[in-house]
N, C-alpha and C positions, 0 to 999 in steps of 0.2 A: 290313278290320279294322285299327284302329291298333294301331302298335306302342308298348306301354309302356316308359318309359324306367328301366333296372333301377338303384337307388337305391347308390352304392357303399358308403355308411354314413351316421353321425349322429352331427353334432358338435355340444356342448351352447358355450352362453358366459355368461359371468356376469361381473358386475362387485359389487364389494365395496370395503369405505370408506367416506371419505368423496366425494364428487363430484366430478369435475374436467372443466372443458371438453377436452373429446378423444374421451370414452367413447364418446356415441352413433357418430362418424366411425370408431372402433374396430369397433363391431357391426356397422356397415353395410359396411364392406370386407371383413370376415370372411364376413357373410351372402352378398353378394355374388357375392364369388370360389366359397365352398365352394359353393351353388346351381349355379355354371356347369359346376363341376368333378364335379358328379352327385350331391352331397352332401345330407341334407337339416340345416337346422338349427334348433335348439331354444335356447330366448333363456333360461334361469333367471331367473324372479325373486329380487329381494332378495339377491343376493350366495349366498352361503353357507344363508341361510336357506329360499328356497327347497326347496334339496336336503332340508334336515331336514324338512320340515313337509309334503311328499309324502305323500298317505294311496293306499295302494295297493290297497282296499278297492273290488272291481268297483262304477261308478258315482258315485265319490265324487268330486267339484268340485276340480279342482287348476288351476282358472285362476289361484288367485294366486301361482301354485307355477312354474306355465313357460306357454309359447307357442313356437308352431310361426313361425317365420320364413321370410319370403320376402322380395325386392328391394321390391315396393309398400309392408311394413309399414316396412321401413329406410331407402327413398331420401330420404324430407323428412325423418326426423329426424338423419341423417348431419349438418345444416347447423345443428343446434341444441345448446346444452350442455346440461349433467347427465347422465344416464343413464337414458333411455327405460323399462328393465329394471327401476329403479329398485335402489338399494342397501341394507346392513346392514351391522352391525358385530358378527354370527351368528358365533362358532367353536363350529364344530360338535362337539370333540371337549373343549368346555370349557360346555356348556349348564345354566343354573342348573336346579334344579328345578321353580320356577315357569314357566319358558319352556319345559316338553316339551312338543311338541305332545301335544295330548286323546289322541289315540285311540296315543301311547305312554306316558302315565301309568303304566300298568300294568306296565310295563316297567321302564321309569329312574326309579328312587324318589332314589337317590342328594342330595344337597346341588350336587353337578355331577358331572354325566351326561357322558359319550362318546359321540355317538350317529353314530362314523363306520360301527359298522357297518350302519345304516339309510340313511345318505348312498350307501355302496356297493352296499346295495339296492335305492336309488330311481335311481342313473344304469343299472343294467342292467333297471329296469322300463322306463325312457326309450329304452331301446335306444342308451346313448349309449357312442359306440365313442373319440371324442376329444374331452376339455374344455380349452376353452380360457378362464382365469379372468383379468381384468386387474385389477387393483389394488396394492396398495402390500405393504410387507412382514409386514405383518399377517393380507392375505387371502391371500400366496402362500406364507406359510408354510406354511397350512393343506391346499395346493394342493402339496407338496412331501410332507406327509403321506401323501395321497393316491395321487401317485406311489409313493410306499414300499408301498402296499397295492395295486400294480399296476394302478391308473389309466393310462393315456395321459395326459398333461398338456401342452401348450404354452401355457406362460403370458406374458402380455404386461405391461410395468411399468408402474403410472400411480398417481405423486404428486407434487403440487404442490411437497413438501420435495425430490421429486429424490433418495432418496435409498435408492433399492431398489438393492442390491449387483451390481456387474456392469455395468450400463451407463452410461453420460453421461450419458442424457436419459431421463425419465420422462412419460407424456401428465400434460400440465395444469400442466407447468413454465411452458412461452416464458409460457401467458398469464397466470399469477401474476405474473411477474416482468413482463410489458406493462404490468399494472393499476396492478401494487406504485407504477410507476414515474408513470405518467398522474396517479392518484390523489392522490401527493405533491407533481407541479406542481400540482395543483389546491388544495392544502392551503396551501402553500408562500406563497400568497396572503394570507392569516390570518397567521401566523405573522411574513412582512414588514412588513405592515400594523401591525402591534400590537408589533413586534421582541421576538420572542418567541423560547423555544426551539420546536422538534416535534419530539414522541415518538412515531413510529409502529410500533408492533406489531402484528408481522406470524408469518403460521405457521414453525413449525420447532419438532419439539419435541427433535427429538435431534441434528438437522443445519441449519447456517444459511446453508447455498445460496439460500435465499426473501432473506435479507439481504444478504446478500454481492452477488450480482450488481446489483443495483437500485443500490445505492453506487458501485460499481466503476462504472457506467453512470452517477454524477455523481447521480443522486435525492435519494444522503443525503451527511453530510460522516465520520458513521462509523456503526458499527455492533458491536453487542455478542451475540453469538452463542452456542449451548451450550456448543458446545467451548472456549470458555474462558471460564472466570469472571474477571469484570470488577471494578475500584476505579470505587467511585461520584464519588470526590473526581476520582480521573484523569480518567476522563469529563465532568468538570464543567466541569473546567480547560480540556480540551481544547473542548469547545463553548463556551464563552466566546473562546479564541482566536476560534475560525470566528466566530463572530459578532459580533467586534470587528471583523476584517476583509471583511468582507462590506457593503458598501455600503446594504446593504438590512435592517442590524444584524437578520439571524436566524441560528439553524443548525439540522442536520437530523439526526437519530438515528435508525437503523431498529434494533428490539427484536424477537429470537426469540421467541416465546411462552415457547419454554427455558430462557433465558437466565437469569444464576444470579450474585447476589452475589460480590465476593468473601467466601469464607467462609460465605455460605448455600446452600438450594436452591433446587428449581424451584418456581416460585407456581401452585397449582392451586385453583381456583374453586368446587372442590369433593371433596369424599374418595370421593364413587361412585364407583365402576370400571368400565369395561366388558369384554366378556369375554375382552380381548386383556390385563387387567389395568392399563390406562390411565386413572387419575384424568384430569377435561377440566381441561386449564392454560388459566389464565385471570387478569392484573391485574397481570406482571411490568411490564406499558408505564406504570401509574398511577404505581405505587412507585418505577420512572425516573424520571417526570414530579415527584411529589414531592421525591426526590432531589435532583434539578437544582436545582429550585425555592430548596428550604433552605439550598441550598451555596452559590447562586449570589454572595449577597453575596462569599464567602470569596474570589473571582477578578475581581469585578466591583465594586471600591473602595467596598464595604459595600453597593453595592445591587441589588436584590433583582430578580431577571429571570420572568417570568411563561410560562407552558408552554400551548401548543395541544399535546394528546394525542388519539390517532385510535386507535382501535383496526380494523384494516381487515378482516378474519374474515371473512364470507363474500361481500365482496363481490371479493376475486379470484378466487371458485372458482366463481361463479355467471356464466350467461349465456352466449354464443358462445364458441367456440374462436376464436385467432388461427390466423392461417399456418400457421407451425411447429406447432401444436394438429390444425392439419385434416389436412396431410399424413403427419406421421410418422406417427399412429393408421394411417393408409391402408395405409404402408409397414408396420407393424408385421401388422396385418391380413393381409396378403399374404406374407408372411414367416412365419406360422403356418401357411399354408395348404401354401406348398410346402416345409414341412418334415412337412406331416399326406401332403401325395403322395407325398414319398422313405419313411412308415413311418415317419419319427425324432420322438421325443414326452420326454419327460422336459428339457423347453431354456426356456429363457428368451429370448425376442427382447430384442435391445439394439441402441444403437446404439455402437460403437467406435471414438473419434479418427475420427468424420464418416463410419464406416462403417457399414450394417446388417450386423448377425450376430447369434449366436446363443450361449449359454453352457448347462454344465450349470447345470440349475435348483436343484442344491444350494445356489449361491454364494448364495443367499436368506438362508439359514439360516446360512452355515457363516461368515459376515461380517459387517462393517457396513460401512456407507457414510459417512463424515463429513468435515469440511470439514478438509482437512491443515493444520494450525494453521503449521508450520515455513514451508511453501512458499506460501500463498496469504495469512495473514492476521498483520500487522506487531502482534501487540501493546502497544508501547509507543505505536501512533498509533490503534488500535483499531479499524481497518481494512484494507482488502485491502490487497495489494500491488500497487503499479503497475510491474510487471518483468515479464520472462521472457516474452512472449505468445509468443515464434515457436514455430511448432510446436504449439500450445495447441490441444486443438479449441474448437467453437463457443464454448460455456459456460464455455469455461478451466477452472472445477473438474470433477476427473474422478472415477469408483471406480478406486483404483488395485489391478487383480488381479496 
């Protein structure tokens, strides 16, 4: 008679947001480890929205709801980006009325529904003893919530901006800032050619880590960020310098999506909102390019300098992970797990001045994350600072707890 091997529990994972190469290499070290470890594990679809849209109704179809996880369904896509699981941008405890699932209509009439206590329904229909949720600080807010209504949580960080409170690195940083950087030589091309300015914008709506590194790493000559609002004359001035001296009469400007007049706001592409209450910013990089454009006579003995503008959106979030993309996820993966073995759940995996560790997962909520204007970025040259590296970790910009 064989012997059955007794299951120690059941760990759910989900990813939320928007995409970043990292995710899949996340769920497959998770799946991975917890399988070895006796665990069984259950993959959430769609982020957040999954959990809501569970009908727990004997017989009813919730394949698009979750799947049961093994090493065969995770080992090929470990090597691929996006998020196999697929994602949303579902808070759960902010759900319009047109978006309650059917068979809770009857229920949540509301204009926006709360529907966490159906989410905390559907993980003990699942049997699910520890969730492990990775995305940005949108979906671990909600995953913080959670925690407060006595969930188990280990949450892992992962956004492109870099800018979930608590650790150095986020999955889907290195390859943003690879692309940001590849994509600009490629650009760079056009712009010489024609001696032109480039205006590339790139993400960041509240944090310009995507800008700042890519510069700092020589991509662009400056960079105009959220955290501080910019003079479009100063910047004008100063990229005509750069491109007086420059042999190859161009220069280079990476633009936050955030990034903010002096004197105005953020440019959004639209007034929607989504349920994190995020209008989609969109056209800050034109209005640069414009800018430039108009002014340029004013530094440029009255004549008139012509702009390549790029907007680069989803082509650094799409496609394989880098290095840095495939391993951390791995390490972070593994780092939830033996904290789900010591019992300890309520954390944040991070990594710390080039160390992995762990924080409470309040720091989500109870902080922000943004680029320290005093010590990293020179606004009179409107760019990073080139000082101070020793001691720096990898990334140079840190969360400072």
């Amino acid at each position: 008679m064989a012997l059955t091997k007794k299951v120690k529990g059941v760990i759910g994972i989900l990813t939320g947001g928007g995409d970043v190469p990292g995710l899949n290499p996340a769920i497959r070290a998770v799946t991975i480890r917890a399988k070895r470890e006796g665990y069984d594990v259950i993959g959430i679809k769609r982020g957040w929205a999954g959990l809501v849209e569970i009908n727990r109704t004997k017989g009813a179809d919730n394949s698009n709801c979750y799947v049961n996880l093994d090493e065969n369904i995770v080992n090929k896509i470990g090597r691929t980006g996006g998020t196999f699981l697929h994602s949303s941008r579902t808070r759960a405890s902010h759900v319009p009325k047109d978006l309650v699932p059917e068979h809770h209509k009857d229920t949540y009439k509301e204009e926006i529904n709360d529907l966490t206590p159906e989410v905390l329904k559907n993980l003990e229909f699942l049997g699910i003893d520890y969730l492990i949720p990775i995305g940005g600080d949108d979906t671990l807010s909600y995953a913080v919530r959670l925690y407060k209504e006595g969930v188990k949580v280990v949450a892992l960080p992962k956004t492109m901006d870099n800018d979930v409170p608590g650790t150095d690195y986020c999955i889907g940083f290195s390859t943003c800032v690879t692309r940001t950087i590849s994509m600009i030589n490629l650009l760079r091309t056009s712009a010489g050619s024609h001696e032109r300015f480039l205006v590339v914008e790139v993400f960041g709506r509240y944090a310009g880590f995507t800008a700042m590194l890519p510069t700092m790493a020589g991509a662009a000559n400056r960079c105009v960020i959220p955290e501080y609002k910019f003079n479009i004359e100063r910047l004008t001035e100063l990229l005509v310098e750069d491109r007086n001296i420059n042999p190859s009469k161009y220069s280079v400007v990476l633009v936050s999506e955030g990034a903010m007049f002096d004197g105005g706001d953020m440019i959004f592409e639209s007034h929607e909102m989504d349920m994190f209450g995020h209008k989609k910013l969109g056209g800050i990089g034109d209005l640069v390019a414009k800018g430039l454009k108009d002014l340029s006579p004013k530094f440029n003995n009255g004549r008139q300098i012509n702009v390549v503008t790029q907007k680069l959106g989803y082509l650094v979030r799409s496609g394989d992970p880098d290095a840095v993309d495939s391993i951390v996820p791995m390490a972070y993966g593994n780092l939830a797990l033996d904290l789900i073995l010591k019992g300890i759940h309520g954390r944040l995996v991070v990594l710390k001045n080039g160390r992995y560790d762990n924080v409470p997962i309040e720091f989500i909520t109870s902080t922000s994350k943004k680029v320290n204007i005093e010590k990293f970025y020179n606004v009179e040259r409107l760019r990073p600072f080139y000082k101070s590296f020793e001691m720096q970790p990898q990334f140079i910009m840190t969360s400072e707890i």
